[in-house]
N, C-alpha and C positions, 0 to 999 in steps of 0.2 A: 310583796309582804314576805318577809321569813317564816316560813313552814314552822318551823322549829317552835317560832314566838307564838304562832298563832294556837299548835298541840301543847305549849305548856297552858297559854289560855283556856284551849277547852278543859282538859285535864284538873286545872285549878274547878272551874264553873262545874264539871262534873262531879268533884268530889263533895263541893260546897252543898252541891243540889240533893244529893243523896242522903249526906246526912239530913240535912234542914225538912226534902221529903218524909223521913221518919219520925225525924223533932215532931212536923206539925201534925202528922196523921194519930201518933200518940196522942197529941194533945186534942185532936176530935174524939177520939172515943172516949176517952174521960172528962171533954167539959160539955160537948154535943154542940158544938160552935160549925157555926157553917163557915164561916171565913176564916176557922181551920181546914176544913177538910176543900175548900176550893183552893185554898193556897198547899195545900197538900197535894192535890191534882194537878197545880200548876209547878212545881217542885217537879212533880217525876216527870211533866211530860218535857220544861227541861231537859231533865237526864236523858230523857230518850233524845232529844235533840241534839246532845252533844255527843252522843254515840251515833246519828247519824253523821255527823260532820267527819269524826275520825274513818267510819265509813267511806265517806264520800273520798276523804281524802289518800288514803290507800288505794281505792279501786282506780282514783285518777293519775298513778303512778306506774300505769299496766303500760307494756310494752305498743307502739303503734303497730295494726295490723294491714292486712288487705283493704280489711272492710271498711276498717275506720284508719286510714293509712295517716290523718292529720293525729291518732293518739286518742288520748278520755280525758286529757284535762276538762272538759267540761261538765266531767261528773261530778264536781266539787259546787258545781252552780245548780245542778240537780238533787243534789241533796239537801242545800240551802234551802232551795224552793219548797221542799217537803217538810224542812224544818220550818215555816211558814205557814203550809197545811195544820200542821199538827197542833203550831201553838194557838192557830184560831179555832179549830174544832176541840180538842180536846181541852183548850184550855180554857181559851173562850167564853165559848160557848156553854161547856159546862158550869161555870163560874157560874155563867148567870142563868143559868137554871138553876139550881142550888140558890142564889140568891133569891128570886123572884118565888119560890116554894117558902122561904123562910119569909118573907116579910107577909107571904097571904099567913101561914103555919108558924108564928112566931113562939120559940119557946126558949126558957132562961138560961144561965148556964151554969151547968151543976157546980164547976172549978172554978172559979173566976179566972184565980189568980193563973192557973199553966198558960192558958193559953199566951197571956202578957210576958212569962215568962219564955215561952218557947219562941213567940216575935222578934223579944229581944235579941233573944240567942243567933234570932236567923238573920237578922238583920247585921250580926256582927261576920256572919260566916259570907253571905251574900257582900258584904261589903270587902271582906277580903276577897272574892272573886273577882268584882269589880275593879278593884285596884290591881290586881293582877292584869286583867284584859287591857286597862288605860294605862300600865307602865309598859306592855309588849306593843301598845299602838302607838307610842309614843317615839320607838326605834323607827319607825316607816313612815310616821303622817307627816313629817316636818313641821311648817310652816300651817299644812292645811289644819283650819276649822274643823271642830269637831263634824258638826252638819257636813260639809262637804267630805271631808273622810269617809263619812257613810257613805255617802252618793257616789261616788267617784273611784272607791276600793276595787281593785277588780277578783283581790283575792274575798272571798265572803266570811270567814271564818272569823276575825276580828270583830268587822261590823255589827254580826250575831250574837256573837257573845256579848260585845257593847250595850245592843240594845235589851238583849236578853236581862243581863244583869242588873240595867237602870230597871227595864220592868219590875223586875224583881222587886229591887229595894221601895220602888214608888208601891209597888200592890201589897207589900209587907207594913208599908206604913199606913197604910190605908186602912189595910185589916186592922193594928193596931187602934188606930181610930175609932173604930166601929165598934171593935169588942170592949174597947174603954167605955163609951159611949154607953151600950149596952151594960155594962157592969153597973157604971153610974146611976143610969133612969131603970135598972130593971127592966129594962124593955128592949126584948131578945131581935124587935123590927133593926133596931140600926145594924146588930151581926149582919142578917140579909142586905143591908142597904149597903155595909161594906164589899159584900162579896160580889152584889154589883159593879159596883163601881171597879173592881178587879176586870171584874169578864167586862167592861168594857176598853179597860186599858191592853188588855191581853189582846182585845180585836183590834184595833187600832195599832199596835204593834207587828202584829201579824200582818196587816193590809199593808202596813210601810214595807215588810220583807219580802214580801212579796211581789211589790211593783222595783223594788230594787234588783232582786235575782232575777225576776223577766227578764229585765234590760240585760243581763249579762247574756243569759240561755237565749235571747234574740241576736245576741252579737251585738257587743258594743266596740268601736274603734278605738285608736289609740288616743290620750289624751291630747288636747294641742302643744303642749310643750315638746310632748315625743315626734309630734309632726314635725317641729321646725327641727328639732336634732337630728331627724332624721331627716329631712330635708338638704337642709346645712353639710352632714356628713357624706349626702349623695353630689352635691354640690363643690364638695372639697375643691376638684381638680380640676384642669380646663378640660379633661377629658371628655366628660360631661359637662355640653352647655346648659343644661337645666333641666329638673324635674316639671315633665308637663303634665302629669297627672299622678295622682296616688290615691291608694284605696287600701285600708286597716281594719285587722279585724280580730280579737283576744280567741284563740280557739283554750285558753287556759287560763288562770290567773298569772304566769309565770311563763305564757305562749301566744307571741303576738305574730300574726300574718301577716305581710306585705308587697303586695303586687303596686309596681310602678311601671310608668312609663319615660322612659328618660329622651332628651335629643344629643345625639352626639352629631360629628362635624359627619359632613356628604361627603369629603375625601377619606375616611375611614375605611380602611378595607375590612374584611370581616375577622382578621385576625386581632386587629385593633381595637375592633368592638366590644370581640369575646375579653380581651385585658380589661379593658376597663369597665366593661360590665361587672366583672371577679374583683377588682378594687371597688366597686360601689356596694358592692353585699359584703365585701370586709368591714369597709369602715362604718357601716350603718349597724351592722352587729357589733361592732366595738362602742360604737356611741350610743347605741340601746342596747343591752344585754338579752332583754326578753325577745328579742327578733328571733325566732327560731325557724320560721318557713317564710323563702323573700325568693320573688320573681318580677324581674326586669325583662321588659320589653323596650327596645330601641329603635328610634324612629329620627326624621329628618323633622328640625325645627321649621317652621315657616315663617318667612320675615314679616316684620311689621304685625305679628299676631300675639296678645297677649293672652298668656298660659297659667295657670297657678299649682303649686303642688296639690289641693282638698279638691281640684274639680272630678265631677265625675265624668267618668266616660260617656258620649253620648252613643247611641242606638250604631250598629256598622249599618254602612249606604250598602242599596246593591251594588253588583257587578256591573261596570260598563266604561263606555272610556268619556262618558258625562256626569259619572257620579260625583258626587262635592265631595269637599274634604272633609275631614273633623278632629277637633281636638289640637286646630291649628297647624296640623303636620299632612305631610303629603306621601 
């Protein structure tokens, strides 16, 4: 993902939120609308969300240390993951408190008309966020399906704002709904039954973000297309007669790790090893760019044994001069 697209997105979503958090909270205290003031709640905590992300994503620009010698790109998946926290508790969950008080305590609303108009308003601003997030994902997703874009992003910052924003405009309409509804029959139950229906979209959103940035903060591997490219590029030369195992692992959005196991020829001396071991980590960082940490190990092919780049390593045998072999190689 371009860093660059994904802080103009937040940035957009941030500025959108801020105002539209004030549009709606105004507009609760002078019509006493509850699906103002939970879409008000849902508005800032937003903002706060999209300040986590700028967050996240600065601190995962810090230089690699001792301690953490692979770097912090993976702070950008931890702060994800709290942007997830936040929108189901504070968001949530609030909503639908707020809701469920209002429909047992239903009461009318003094304004009718702000609150419809402050919806509309937000719904124009929120849509301009939106459109901003899906023209900056539209530079990186190619070909992929919205759904899949989500699932398969390794950068997080696009995907949240995406879904942030749909949130948005769906709980905006909703409330809309509600407080029409409410205007219509006089009867303050449907506000509360909108702002339900909020806090349950907000939890539901929040459960998708969060089973998505696990997967990143557990380490997800490289896509399969980047397997065969990388495969394919280890493969280039007769150098290397074949990848017999590989293992992938995102320590970034924009930092992928690569431990392989290659077979080169048994007449190889070790000086011809180290060569072509140095030509297989060139050309796999030329054909994936995000390879930033890659370790080859070199071994002897075993005839008649089939091998594949995705297997994994099995268990080392002991020591002995009876132990089997594994991994097809000796």
């Amino acid at each position: 993902m371009s860093t660059s697209g994904g802080t103009r997105a937040i940035f957009a979503a941030l500025a959108a939120n801020l105002g539209i958090a004030v549009m709606k909270f105004v507009a609760f205290v002078f019509s006493g609308s509850s699906s103002m003031l939970g879409e008000s709640i849902h508005s800032l905590a937003d903002s706060g969300n999209q300040v986590l992300l700028l967050v996240g994503g600065r601190r995962a620009k810090r230089a690699a240390t001792p301690e953490h010698p692979f770097g912090y790109g993976r702070e950008r998946f931890v702060y994800a993951f709290l942007v997830s926290i936040i929108l189901f508790s504070l968001g949530g969950l609030f909503s639908l408190y707020e809701g469920i008080h209002k429909v047992q305590h239903p009461e009318p609303l003094e304004v009718p008309w702000l609150p419809i108009a402050v919806l509309v308003g937000a719904i124009l601003m929120e849509g301009f966020s939106f459109r901003t997030a899906i023209k900056e994902s539209n530079h990186v997703r190619g070909n992929v399906g919205w759904v899949q874009f989500v699932r398969r992003a390794k950068a997080p910052e696009l995907p949240v704002i995406l879904l942030e924003d749909f949130a948005a405009l769906v709980g905006l309409t909703l409330a809309l709904v509600g407080v029409s509804i409410a205007i219509a029959t006089g009867d303050g139950v449907w506000d509360g039954v909108g702002t339900i229906a909020i806090g349950v979209l907000l939890i539901v959103v929040a459960c998708v973000l969060a089973v998505e940035t696990k997967s990143l903060l557990l380490g997800e591997g490289a896509l399969a297309e980047d397997v065969r490219r990388i495969t394919a590029a280890a493969e280039a030369e007769d150098s290397i007669e074949k990848v017999i195992h590989m293992q992938t692992m995102y320590l970034g959005p924009e930092e992928l790790l690569v431990a392989m196991k290659v077979a080169v020829h048994r007449t190889d001396d070790a000086a011809a090893v180290a060569r072509a071991i140095d030509r297989v980590e060139s050309r796999v960082r030329a054909a994936v760019p995000v390879v930033t940490a890659m370790y080859v190990e070199p071994d002897i092919l075993r005839t008649g044994t089939t091998t594949g780049p995705t297997a994994a390593a099995a268990p080392t045998s002991p020591p002995g001069p009876t132990a089997p072999t594994r991994d097809g190689v000796r």
